[in-house]
ZAGUKE-538926 format. One record per atom (N, C-alpha, C): residue in one letter; x, z, y. Coordinates in steps of 0.05 Angstrom, whole numbers, plus 5000, padded with zeros to 4 digits. Layout:
N
R   res      u      w      v
R     A      X      Z      Y
...
//
This chain:
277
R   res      u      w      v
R     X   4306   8179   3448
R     X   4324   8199   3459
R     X   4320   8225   3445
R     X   4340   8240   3446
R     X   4340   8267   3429
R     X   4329   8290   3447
R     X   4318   8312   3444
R     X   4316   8323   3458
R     X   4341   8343   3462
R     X   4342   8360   3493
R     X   4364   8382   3497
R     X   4365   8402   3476
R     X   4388   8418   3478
R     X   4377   8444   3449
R     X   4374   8460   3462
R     X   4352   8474   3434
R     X   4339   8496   3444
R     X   4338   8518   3414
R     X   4331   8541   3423
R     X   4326   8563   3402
R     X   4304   8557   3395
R     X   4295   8559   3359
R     X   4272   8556   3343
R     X   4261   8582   3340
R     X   4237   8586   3344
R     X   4227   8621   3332
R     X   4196   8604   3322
R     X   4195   8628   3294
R     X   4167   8617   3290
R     X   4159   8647   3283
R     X   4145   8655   3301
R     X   4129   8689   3299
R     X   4107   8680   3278
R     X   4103   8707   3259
R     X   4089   8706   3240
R     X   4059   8718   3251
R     X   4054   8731   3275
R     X   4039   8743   3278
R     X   4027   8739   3313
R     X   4007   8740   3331
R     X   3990   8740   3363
R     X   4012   8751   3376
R     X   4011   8780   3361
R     X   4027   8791   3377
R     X   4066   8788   3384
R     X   4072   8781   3364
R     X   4102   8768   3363
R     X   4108   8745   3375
R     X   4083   8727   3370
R     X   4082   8703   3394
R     X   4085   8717   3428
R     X   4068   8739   3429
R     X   4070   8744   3459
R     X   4096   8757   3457
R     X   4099   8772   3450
R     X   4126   8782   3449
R     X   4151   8766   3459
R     X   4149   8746   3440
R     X   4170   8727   3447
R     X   4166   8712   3480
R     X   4139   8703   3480
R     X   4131   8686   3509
R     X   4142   8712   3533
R     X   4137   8724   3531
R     X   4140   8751   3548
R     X   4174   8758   3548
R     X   4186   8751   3538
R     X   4220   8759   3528
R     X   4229   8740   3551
R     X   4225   8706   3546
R     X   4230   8689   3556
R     X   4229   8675   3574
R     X   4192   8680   3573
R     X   4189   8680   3604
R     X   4183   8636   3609
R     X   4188   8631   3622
R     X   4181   8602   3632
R     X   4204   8591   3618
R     X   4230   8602   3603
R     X   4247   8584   3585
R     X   4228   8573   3557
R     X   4220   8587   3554
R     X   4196   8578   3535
R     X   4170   8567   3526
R     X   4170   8546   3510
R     X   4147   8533   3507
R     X   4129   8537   3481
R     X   4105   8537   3480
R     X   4094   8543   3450
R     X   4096   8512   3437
R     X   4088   8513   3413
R     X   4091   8493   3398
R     X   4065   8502   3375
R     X   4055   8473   3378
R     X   4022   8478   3360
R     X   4017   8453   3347
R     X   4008   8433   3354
R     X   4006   8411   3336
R     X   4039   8386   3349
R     X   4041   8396   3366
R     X   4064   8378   3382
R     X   4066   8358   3391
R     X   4035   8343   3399
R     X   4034   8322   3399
R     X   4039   8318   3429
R     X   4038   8337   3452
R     X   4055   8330   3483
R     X   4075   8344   3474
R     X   4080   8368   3466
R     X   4104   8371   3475
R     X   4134   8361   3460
R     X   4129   8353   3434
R     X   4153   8340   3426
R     X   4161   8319   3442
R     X   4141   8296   3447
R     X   4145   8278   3472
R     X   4162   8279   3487
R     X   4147   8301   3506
R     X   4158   8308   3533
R     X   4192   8316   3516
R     X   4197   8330   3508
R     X   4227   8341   3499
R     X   4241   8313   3494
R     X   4223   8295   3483
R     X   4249   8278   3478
R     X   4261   8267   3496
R     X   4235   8257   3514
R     X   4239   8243   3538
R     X   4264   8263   3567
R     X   4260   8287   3557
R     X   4273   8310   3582
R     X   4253   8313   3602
R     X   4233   8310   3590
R     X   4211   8314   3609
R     X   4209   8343   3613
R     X   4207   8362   3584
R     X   4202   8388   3580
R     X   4241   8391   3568
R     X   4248   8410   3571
R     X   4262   8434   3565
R     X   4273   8456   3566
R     X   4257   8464   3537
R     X   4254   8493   3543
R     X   4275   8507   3529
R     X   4279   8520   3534
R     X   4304   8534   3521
R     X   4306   8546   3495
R     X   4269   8560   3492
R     X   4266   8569   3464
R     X   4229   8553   3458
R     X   4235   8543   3440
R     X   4210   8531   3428
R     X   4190   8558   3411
R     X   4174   8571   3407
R     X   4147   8585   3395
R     X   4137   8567   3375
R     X   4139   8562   3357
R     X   4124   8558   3339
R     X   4101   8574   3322
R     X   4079   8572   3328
R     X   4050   8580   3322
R     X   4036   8569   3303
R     X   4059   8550   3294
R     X   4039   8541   3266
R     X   4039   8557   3238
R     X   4048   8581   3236
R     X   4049   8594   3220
R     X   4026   8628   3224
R     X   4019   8624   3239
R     X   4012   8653   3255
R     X   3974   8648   3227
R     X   3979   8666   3217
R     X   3940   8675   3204
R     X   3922   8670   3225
R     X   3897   8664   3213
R     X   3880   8668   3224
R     X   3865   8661   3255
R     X   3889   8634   3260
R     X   3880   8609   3284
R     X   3872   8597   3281
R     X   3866   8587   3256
R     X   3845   8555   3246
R     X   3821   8566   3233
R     X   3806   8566   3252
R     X   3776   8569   3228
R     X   3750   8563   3241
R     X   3735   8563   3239
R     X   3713   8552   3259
R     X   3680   8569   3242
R     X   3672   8582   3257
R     X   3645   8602   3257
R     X   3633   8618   3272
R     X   3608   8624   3258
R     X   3576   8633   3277
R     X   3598   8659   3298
R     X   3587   8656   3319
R     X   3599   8686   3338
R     X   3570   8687   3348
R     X   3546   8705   3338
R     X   3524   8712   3358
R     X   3514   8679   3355
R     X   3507   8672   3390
R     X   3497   8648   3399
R     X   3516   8626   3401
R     X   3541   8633   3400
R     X   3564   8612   3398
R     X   3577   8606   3372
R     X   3591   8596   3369
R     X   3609   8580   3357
R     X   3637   8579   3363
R     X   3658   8608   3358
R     X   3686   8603   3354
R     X   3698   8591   3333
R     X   3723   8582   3355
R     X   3738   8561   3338
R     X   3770   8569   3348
R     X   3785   8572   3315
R     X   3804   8586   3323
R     X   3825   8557   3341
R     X   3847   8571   3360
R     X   3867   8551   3375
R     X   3878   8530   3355
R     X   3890   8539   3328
R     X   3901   8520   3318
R     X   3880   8498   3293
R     X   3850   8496   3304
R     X   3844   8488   3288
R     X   3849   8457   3305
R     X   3848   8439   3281
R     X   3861   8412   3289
R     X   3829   8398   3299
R     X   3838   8370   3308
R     X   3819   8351   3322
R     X   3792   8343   3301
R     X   3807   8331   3271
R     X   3790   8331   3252
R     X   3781   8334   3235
R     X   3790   8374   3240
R     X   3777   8397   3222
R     X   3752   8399   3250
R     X   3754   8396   3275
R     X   3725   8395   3292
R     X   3711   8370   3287
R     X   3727   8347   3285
R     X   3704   8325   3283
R     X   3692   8320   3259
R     X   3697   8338   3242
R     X   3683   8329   3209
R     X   3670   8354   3207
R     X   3669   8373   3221
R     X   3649   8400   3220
R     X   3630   8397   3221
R     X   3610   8400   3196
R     X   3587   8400   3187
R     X   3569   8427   3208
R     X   3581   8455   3210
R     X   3575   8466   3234
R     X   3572   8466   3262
R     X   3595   8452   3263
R     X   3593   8444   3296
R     X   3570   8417   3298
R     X   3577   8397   3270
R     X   3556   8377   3285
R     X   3523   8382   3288
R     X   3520   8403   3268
R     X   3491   8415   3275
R     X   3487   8438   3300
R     X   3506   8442   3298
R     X   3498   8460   3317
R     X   3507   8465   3350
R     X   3539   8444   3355
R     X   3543   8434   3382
R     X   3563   8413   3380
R     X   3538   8384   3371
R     X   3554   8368   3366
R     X   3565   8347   3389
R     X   3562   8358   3414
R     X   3589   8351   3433
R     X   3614   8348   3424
R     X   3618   8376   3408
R     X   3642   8370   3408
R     X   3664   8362   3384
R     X   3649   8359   3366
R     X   3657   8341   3342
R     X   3656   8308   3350
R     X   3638   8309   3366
R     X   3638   8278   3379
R     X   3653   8275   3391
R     X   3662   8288   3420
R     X   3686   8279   3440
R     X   3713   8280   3418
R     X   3716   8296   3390
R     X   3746   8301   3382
R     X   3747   8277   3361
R     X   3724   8265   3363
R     X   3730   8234   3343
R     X   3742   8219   3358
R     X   3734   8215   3392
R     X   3748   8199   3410
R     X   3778   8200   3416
R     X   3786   8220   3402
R     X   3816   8224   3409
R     X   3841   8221   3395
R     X   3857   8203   3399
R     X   3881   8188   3394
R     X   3868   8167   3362
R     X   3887   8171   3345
R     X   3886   8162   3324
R     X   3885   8182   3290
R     X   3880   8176   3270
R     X   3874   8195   3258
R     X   3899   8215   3249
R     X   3931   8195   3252
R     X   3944   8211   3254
R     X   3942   8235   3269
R     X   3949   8237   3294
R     X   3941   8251   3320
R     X   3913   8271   3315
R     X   3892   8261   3297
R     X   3872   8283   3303
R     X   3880   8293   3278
R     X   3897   8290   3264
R     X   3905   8306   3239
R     X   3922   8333   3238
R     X   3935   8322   3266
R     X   3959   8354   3268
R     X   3956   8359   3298
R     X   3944   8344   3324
R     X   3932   8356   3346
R     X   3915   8381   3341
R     X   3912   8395   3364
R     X   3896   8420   3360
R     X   3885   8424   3386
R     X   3857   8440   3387
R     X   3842   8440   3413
R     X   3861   8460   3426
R     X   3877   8480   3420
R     X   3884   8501   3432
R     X   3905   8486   3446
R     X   3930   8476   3430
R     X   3947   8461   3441
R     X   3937   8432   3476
R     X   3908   8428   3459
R     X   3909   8400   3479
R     X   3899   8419   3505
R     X   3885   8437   3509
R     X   3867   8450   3526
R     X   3904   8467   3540
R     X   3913   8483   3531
R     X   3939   8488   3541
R     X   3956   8477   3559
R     X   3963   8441   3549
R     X   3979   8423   3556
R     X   3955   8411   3588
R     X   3930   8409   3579
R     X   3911   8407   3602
R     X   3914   8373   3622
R     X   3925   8360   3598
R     X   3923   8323   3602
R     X   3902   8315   3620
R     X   3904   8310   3648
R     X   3889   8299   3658
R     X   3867   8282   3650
R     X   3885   8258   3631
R     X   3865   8243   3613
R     X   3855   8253   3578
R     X   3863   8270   3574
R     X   3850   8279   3559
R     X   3828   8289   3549
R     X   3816   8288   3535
R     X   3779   8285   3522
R     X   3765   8316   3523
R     X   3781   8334   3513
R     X   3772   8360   3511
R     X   3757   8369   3537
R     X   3776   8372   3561
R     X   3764   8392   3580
R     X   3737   8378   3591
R     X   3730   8357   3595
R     X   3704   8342   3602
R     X   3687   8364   3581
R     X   3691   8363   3546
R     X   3671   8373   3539
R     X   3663   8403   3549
R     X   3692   8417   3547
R     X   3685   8443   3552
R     X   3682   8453   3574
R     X   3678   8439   3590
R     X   3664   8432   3619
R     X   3635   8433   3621
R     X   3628   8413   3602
R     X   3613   8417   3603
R     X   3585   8435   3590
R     X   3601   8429   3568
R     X   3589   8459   3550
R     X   3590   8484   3564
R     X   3608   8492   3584
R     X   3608   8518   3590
R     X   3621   8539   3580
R     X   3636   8537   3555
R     X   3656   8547   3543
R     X   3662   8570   3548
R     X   3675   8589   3533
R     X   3700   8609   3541
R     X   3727   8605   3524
R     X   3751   8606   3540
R     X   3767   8608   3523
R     X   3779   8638   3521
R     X   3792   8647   3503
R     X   3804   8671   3499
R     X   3833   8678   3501
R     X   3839   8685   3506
R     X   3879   8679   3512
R     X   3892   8712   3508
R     X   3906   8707   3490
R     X   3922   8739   3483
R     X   3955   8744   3501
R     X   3960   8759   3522
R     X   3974   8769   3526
R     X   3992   8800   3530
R     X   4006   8808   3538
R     X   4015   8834   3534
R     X   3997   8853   3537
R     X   3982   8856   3553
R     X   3955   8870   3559
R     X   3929   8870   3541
R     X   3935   8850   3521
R     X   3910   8850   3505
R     X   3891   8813   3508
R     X   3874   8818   3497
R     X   3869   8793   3502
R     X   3841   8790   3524
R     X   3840   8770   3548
R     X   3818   8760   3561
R     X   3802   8737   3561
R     X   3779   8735   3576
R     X   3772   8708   3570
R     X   3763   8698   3590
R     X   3770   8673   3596
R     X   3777   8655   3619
R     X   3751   8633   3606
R     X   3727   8630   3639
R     X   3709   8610   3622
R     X   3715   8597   3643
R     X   3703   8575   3624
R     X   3721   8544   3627
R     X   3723   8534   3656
R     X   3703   8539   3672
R     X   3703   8532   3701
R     X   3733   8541   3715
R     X   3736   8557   3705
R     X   3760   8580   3718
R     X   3792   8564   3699
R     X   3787   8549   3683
R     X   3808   8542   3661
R     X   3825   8521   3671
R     X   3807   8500   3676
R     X   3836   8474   3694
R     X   3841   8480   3721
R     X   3860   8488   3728
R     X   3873   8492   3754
R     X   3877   8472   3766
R     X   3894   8445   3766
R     X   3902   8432   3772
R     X   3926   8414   3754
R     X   3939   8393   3757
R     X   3950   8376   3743
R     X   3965   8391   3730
R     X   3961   8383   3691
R     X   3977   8403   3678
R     X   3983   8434   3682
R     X   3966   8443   3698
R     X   3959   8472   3701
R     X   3929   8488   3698
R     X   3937   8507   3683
R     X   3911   8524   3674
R     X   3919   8552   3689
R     X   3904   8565   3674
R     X   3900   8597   3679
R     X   3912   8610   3661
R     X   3920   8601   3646
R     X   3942   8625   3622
R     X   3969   8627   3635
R     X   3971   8652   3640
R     X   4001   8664   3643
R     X   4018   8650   3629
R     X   4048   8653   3642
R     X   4070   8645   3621
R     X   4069   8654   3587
R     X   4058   8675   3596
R     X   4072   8706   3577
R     X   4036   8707   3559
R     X   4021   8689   3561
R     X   3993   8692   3545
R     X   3993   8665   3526
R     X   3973   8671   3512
R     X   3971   8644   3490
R     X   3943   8647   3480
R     X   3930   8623   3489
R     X   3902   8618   3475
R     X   3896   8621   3446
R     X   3877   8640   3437
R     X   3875   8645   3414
R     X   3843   8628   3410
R     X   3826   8628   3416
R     X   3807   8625   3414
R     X   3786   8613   3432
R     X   3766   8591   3425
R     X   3744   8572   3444
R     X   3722   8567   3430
R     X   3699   8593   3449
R     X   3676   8591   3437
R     X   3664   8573   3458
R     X   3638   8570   3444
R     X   3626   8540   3456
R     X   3600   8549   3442
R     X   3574   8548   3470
R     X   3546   8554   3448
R     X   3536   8526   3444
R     X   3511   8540   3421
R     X   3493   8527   3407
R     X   3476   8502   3425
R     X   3475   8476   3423
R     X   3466   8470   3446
R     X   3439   8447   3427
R     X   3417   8434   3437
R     X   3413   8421   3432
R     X   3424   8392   3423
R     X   3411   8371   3416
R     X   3422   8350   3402
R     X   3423   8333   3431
R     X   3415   8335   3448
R     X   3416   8310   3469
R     X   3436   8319   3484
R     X   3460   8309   3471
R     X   3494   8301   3484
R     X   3503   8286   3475
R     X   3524   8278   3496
R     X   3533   8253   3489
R     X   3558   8251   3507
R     X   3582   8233   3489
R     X   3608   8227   3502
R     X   3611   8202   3503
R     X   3625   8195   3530
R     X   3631   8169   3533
R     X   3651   8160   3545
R     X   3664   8139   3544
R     X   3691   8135   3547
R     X   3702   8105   3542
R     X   3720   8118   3567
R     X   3734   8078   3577
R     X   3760   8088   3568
R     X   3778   8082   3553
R     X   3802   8088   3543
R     X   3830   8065   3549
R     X   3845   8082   3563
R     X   3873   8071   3563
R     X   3882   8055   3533
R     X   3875   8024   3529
R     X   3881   8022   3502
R     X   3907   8026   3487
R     X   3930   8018   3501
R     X   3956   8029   3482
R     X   3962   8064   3486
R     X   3944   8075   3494
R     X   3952   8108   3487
R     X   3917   8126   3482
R     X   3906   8109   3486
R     X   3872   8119   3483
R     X   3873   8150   3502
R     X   3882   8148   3515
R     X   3875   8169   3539
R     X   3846   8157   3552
R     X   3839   8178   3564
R     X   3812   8167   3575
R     X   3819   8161   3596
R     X   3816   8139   3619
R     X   3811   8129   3645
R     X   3783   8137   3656
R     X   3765   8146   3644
R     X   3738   8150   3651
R     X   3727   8172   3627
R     X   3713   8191   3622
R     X   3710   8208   3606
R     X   3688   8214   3610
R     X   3662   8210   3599
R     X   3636   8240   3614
R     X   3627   8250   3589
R     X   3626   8273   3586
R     X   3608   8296   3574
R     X   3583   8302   3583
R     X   3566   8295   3573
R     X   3536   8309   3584
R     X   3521   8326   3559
R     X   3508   8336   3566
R     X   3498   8360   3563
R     X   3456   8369   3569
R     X   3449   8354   3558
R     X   3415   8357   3568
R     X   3403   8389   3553
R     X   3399   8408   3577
R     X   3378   8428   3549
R     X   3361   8440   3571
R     X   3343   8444   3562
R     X   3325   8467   3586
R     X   3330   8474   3604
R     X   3351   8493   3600
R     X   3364   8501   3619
R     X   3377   8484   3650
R     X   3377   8454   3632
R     X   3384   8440   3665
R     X   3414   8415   3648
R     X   3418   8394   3669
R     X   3438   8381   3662
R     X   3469   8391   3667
R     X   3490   8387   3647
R     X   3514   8397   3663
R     X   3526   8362   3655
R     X   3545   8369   3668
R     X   3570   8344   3671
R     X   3588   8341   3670
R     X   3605   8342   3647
R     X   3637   8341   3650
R     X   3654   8309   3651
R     X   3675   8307   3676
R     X   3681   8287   3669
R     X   3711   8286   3682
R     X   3731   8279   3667
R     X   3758   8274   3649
R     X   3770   8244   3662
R     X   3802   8240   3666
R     X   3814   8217   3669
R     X   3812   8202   3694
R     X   3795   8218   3716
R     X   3794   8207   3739
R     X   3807   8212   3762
R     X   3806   8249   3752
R     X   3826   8261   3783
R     X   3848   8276   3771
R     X   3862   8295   3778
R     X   3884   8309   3769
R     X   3878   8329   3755
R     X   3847   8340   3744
R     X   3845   8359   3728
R     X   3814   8344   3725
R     X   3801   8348   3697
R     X   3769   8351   3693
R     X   3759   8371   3713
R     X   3733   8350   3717
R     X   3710   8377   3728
R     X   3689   8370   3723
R     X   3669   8392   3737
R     X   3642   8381   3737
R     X   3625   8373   3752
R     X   3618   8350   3746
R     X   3604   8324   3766
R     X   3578   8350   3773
R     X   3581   8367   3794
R     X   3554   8377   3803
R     X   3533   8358   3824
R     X   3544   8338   3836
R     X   3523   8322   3852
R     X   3496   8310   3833
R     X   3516   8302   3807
R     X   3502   8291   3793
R     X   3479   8315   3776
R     X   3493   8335   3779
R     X   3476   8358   3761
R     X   3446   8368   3778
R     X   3458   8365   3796
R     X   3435   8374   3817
R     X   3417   8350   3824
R     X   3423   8321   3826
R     X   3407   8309   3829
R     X   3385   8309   3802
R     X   3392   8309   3785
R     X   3375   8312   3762
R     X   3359   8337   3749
R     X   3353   8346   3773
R     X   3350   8376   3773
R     X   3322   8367   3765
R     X   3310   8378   3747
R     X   3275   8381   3738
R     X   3272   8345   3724
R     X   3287   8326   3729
R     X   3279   8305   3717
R     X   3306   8286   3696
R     X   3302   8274   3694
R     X   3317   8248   3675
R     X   3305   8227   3661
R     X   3284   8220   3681
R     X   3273   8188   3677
R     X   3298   8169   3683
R     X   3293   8154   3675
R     X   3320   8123   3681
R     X   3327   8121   3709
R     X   3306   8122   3726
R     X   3306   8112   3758
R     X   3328   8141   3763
R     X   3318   8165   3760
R     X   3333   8185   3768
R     X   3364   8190   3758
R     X   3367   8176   3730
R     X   3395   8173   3719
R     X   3414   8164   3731
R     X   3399   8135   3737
R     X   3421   8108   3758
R     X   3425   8122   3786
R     X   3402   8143   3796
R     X   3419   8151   3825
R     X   3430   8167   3828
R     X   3427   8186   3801
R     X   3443   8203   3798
R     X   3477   8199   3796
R     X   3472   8179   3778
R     X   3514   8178   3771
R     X   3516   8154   3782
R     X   3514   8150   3806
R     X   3523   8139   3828
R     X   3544   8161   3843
R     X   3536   8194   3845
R     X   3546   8214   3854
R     X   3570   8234   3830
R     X   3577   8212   3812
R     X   3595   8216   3791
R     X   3620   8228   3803
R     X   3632   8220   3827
R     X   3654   8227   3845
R     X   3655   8242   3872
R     X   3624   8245   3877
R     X   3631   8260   3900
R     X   3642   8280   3903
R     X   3669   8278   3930
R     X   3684   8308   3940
R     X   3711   8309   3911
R     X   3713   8287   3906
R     X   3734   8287   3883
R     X   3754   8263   3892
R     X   3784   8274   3888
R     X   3804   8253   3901
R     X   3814   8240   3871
R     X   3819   8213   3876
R     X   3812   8195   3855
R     X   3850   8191   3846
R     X   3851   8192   3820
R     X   3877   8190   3818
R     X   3875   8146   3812
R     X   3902   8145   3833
R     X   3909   8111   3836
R     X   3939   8106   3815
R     X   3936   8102   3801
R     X   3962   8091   3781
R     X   3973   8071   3775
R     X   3991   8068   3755
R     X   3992   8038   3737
R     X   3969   8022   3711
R     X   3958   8049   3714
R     X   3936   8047   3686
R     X   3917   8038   3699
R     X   3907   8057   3723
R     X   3873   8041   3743
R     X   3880   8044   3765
R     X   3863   8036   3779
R     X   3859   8048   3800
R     X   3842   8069   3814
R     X   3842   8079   3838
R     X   3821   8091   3845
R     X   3794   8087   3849
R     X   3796   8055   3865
R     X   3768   8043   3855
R     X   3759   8040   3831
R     X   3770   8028   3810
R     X   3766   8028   3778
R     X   3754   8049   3771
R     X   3764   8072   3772
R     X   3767   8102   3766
R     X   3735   8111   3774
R     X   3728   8105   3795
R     X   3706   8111   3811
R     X   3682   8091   3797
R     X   3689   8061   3792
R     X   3665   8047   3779
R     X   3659   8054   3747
R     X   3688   8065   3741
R     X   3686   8072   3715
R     X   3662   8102   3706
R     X   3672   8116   3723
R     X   3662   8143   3730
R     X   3633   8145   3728
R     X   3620   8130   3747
R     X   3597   8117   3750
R     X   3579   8106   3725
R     X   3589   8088   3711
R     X   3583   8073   3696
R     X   3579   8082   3669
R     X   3590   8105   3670
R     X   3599   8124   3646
R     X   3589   8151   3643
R     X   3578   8152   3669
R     X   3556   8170   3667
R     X   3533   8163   3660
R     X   3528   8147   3669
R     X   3499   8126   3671
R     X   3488   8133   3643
R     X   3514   8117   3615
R     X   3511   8112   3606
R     X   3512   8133   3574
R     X   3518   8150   3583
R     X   3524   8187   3571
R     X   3498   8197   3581
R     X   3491   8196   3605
R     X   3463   8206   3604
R     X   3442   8190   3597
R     X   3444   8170   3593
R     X   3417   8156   3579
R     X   3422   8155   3548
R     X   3442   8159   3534
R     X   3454   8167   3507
R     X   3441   8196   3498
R     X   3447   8215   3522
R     X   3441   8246   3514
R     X   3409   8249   3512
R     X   3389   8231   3538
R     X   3366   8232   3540
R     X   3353   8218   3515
R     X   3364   8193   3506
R     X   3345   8178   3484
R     X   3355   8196   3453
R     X   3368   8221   3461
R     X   3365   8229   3430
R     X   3354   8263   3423
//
């Protein structure tokens, strides 16, 4: 199917992008690697009246030292993160979760800014930056703020960026080497059905986990049970509490019970991944 018509703009510059988002208002969609939203348009899922194109805009793709973190510009793609020699030394979460995602087409012109935007239930990202702890940065008329990650998935296909804002930027700190991603994948679309991000450092365990309910979060039952330890015995009782206080999405793909053994099982097995390395 074709999609409806719409007006093309491709702003050369942050601020001309807001400009335009701000003109338009909710007729308008950005456009970044396009891998939901051309979809959605064809299907009439999305239409918007004027499409934003951002693949022209300087100075969105790049990935470097910030201080203790690690920014990474919106339009840098899936496997300019998963082949980063920087990120894998230095927070290789997340070069790892962006190998898991689609195919290499797809990690060739996908982009973290775009997928984190669109905010795919089953999608791989927000588990990580869940769990990492993230900030993302978002430029609108007022200048630009930063929204950390806890505060970022709202709910199904909804975030925290204004109509009229656009994610420029997702730093992510330095973390040790014991993380690990894991994942039960929808096989004809490799969406995740089950997703966990973990995260082991001093500081304590975090937990992100993806494809179960209507937005990522973080498995805190499980974070707290593992508070001061992560012997094996404490692992298995821990992500048993993979789901608690979380309403289980039931579909054509799983189910809720599925969703929940998956959940489980996938923690288990992300935190004994993160601990043996």
């Amino acid at each position: 199917m074709y999609p409806a018509s719409f007006d093309y703009k491709r702003p050369a510059t942050i601020d001309e992008a807001v400009a335009l988002l701000t003109q338009f208002g909710d007729d308008a969609k950005v456009l970044a690697g396009g891998h939901s939203l051309i979809p959605a348009m064809k299907l009439r899922l999305a239409r918007p009246r004027v499409v934003v194109d951002i693949g022209r805009i300087a100075n969105l793709n790049y990935i470097r030292e910030a201080g203790s973190s690690i920014a990474i510009g919106a339009m840098t793609t899936h496997q300019e993160i998963a082949s980063s020699k920087q990120l894998q030394d230095k927070c290789p979460l997340l070069p790892e979760t962006a190998s898991h995602i689609g195919d290499m087409q797809v990690r060739n012109m996908g982009t973290i800014g775009g997928s984190l935007a669109h905010n795919d239930p089953a999608a791989d990202y927000p588990a990580a930056i869940l769990a990492l702890d993230a900030e993302i940065d978002v430029a609108g008329p007022k200048g630009r703020r930063t929204i950390r990650a806890g505060d970022f998935f709202v709910d199904l296909l909804t975030t925290a960026i204004a109509p009229n804002e656009l994610i420029v930027e997702v730093r992510v700190p330095a973390t040790p080497k014991t993380v690990a991603y894991v994942k039960t994948e929808q096989k004809a679309s490799g969406f995740a059905l089950a997703g966990v991000a973990v995260v082991i450092s001093p500081a304590g365990v975090r937990v992100g986990i993806t494809g179960v309910a209507a937005k990522a979060y973080r498995a805190t039952g499980v974070e707290q049970a593992l508070k001061g330890k992560t012997t094996a015995e404490a692992i298995a009782q821990a992500a048993a509490r993979a789901t608690d206080g979380v309403e289980l999405l039931n579909d054509i793909h799983a189910s809720a019970e599925y969703r929940a053994h998956l959940a489980q099982v996938n923690t288990k097995r992300a935190l004994e991944r993160a601990a043996s390395r």
